[in-house]
ROTOR-651524 format. One line per field, with one value per residue (C-alpha): residue in one letter; residue number from 1; x, y, z. Coordinates in nm, 3 decimals. Layout:
<pts>
aa [A | ...]
i [NUM | ...]
east [X | ...]
north [Y | ...]
up [Z | ...]
</pts>
This chain:
<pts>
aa [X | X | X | X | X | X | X | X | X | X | X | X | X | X | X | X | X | X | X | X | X | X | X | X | X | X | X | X | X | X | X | X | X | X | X | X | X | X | X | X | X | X | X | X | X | X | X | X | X | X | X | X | X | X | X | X | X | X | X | X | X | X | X | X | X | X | X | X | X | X | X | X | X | X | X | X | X | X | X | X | X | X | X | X | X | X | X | X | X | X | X | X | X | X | X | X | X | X | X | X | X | X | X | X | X | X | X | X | X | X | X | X | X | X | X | X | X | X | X | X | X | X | X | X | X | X | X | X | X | X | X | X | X | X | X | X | X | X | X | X | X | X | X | X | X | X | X]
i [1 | 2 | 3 | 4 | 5 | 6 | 7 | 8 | 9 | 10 | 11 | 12 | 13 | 14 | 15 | 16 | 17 | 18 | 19 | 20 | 21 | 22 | 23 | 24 | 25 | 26 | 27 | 28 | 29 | 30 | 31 | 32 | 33 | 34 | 35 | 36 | 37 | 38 | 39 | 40 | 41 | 42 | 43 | 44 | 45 | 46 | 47 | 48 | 49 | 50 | 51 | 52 | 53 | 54 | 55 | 56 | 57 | 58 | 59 | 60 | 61 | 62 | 63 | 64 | 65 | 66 | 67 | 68 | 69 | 70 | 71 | 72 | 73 | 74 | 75 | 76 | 77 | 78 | 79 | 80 | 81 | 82 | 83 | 84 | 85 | 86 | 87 | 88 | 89 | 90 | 91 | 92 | 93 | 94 | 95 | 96 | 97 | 98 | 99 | 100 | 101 | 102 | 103 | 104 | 105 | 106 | 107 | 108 | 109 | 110 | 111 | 112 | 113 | 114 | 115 | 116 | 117 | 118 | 119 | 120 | 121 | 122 | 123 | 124 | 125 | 126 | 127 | 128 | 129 | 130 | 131 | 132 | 133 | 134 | 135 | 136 | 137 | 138 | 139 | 140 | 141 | 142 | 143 | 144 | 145 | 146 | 147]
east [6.791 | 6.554 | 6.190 | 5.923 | 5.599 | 5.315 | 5.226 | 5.024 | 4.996 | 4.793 | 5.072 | 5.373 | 5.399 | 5.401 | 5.648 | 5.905 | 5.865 | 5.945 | 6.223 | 6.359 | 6.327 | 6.469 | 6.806 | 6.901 | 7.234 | 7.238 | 7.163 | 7.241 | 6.939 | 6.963 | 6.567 | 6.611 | 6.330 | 6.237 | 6.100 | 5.740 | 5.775 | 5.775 | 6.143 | 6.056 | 5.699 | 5.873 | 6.149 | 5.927 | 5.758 | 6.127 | 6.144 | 5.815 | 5.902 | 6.218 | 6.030 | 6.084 | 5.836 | 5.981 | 5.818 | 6.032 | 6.144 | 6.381 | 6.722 | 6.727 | 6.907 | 7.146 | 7.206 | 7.158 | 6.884 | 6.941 | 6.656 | 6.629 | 6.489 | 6.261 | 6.551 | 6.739 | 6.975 | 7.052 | 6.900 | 7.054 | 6.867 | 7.028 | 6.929 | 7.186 | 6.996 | 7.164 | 7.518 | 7.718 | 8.043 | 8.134 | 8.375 | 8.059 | 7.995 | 8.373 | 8.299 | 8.035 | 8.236 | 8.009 | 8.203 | 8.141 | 7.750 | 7.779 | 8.013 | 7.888 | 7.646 | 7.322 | 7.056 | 7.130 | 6.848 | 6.979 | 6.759 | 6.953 | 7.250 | 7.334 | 7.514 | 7.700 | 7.709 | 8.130 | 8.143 | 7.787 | 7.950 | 7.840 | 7.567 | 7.359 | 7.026 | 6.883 | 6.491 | 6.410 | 6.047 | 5.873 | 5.577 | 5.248 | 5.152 | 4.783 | 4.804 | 4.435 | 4.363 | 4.085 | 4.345 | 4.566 | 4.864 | 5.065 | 5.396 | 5.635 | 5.891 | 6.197 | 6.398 | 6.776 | 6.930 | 7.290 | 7.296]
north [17.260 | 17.087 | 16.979 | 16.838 | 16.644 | 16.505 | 16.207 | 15.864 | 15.635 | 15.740 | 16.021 | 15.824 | 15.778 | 16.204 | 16.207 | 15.993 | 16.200 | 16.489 | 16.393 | 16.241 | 16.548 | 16.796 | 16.582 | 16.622 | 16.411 | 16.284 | 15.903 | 15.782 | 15.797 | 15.727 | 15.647 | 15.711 | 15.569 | 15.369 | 14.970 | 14.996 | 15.356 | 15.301 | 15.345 | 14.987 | 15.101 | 15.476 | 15.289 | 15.103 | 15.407 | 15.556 | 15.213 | 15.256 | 15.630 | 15.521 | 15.258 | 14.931 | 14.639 | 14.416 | 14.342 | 14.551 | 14.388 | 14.436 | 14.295 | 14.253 | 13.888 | 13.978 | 14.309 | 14.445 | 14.373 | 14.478 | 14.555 | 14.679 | 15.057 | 15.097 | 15.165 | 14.864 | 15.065 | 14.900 | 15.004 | 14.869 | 14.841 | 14.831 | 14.720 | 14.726 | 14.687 | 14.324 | 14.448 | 14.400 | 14.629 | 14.889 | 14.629 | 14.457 | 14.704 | 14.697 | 14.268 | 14.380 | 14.618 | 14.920 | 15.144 | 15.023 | 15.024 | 15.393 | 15.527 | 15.360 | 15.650 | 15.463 | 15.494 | 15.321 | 15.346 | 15.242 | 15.152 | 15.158 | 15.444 | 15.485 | 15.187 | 15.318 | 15.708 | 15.706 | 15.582 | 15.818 | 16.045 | 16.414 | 16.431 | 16.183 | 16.249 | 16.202 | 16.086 | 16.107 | 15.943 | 16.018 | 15.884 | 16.206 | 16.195 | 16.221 | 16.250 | 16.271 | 15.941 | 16.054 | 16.187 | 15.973 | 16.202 | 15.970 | 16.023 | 16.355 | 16.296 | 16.565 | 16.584 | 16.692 | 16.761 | 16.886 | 17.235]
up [8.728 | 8.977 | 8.829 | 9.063 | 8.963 | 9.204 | 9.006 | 9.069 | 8.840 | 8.505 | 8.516 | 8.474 | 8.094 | 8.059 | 8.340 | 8.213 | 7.878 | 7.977 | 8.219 | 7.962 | 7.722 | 8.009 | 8.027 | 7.721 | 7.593 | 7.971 | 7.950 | 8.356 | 8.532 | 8.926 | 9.085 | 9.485 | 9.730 | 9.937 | 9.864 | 9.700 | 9.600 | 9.225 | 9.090 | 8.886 | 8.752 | 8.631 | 8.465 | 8.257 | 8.139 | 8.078 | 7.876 | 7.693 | 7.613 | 7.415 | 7.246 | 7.422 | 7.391 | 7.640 | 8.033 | 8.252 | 8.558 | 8.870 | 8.823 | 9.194 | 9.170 | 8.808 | 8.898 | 8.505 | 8.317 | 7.939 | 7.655 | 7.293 | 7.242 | 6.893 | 6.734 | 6.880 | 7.106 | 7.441 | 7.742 | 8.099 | 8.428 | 8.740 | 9.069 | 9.309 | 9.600 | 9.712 | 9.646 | 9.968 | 9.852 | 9.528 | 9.430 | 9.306 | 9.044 | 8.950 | 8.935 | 8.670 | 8.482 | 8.526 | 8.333 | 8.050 | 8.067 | 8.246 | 8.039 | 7.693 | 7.601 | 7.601 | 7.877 | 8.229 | 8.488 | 8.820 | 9.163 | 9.485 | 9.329 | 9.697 | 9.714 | 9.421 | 9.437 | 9.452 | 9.106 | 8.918 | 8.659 | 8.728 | 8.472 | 8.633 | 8.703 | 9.019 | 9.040 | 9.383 | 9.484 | 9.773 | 9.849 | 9.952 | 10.303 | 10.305 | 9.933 | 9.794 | 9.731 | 9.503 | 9.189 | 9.306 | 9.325 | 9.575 | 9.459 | 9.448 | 9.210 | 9.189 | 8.957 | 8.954 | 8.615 | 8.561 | 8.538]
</pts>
C-alpha cells in the first residue's frame, strides 16, 4: 500500500499520525531525502505522536539516539549518514534495536538497505517544485507500507 501527503510544516503532527496508524504492528521506519528536507523535523512528530517529551535531535555523530515513549517504551533514532561501511551497523549491533519490536526511525537507510527487514516502511521526502509558498505545502511525502 503506497500513501502520499503534500505537507509543510503545520501538517506534520497529522501526518506522522496517521502513518503511524496505517503501519500497523510495523515499528522500522526508514525517512529517504535529501539534507534539509525534513526526515529530523517528521521524526519528532513520529516522537510526539507516541508520547515522547524529550528534544529530538540528529544522531549524526552517535549514530542512535534513544528516548522514552508516554508509556516509557524505547524509541531509537538512527542517523547513519557518516557511516563509511555496513559493518558499522554490525559494530552497533543493529539487530537488536531493529529486530527488538519497538519503533526505530532511521535517516540515511541507504547506507543500510542490505540489512531493513521487509516490513519496513519507507518515508520518502521530496521537496515541491514551485510548491505554493502561500499554504506552504513544500514537501510530498509517500509512503510505502508492507502490503
Amino acid at each position: 500500500m503506497v500513501s502520499v501527503y503534500e505537507a509543510g510544516l503545520s501538517d506534520l503532527p497529522s501526518v506522522a499520525a496517521s502513518i503511524l496508524r496505517l503501519a500497523g504492528p510495523s515499528r522500522l521506519f526508514a525517512f529517504y531525502g535529501c539534507m534539509g528536507a525534513g526526515k529530523t523535523t517528521l521524526i519528532a512528530h513520529f516522537a510526539k505522536a507516541l508520547g515522547c517529551t524529550d528534544h529530538i535531535h540528529s544522531p549524526t555523530f552517535g549514530l542512535v539516539n534513544e528516548y522514552l515513549s508516554g508509556h516509557g517504551d524505547p524509541l531509537y533514532h538512527f542517523d547513519f549518514y557518516r557511516i563509511e561501511n555496513i559493518e558499522e551497523a554490525y559494530d552497533i549491533g543493529y539487530e537488536t534495536y531493529f529486530f527488538s519490536g519497538d519503533y526505530c526511525f532511521l535517516e540515511w537507510p541507504e547506507r543500510v538497505e542490505a540489512l531493513l527487514p521487509d516490513d519496513t516502511v519507507k518515508v520518502r521526502l521530496n521537496e515541491i517544485e514551485d510548491g505554493e509558498v502561500k499554504n506552504r505545502k513544500n514537501r510530498k511525502i509517500i509512503v510505502e507500507y508492507l502490503s
